[in-house]
C-alpha atoms as one frame of an Amber mdcrd trajectory, in Angstrom:
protein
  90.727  81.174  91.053  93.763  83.287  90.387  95.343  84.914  93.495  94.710
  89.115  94.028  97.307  91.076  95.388  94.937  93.646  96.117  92.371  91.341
  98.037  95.326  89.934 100.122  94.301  90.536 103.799  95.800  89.003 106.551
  93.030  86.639 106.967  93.383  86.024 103.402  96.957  85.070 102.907  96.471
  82.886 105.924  93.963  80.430 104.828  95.916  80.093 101.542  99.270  79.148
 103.409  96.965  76.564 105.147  95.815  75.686 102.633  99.641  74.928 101.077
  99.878  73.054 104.405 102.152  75.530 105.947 100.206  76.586 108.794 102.767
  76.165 111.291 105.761  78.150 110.084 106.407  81.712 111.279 104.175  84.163
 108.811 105.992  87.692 108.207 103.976  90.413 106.883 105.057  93.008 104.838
 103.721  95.705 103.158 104.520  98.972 101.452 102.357 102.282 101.848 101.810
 103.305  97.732 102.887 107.031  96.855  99.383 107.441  94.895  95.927 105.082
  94.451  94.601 106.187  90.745  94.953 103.405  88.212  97.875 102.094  86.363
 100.503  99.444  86.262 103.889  99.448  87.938 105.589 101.048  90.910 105.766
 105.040  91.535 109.297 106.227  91.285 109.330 106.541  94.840 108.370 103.213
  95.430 110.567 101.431  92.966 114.074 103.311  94.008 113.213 101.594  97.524
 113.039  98.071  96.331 117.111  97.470  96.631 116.880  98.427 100.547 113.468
  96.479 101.107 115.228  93.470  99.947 118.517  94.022 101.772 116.334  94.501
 104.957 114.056  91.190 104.418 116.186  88.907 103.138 118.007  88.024 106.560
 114.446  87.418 107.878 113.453  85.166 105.048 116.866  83.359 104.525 117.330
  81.726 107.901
């Protein structure tokens, strides 16, 4: 079954990392609240000039 990014509730993402027998490991969520809901592909504006600082803010957590 291929993977929804959409469908991905906590609950959700857990039982797959389980299930890619990483259980055990610290699990950080993150998420980003969308500028609009109506249908289409790709980031708002909004949303896509703050990728650069989301990454600079989660990669210390993730690289460690």
């Amino acid at each position: 079954a291929l993977l929804d990014g959409h469908a991905m509730t906590p609950d959700a993402m857990l039982a797959f990392v389980r299930t890619l027998g990483a259980g055990g490991t610290r699990v950080l969520i993150v998420g980003c609240e969308p500028e609009r809901v109506d249908e289409g592909m790709g980031l708002s504006p909004s949303v896509a000039s703050a990728v650069d600082e989301a990454l600079a803010v989660l990669r210390p957590l993730v690289c460690v």
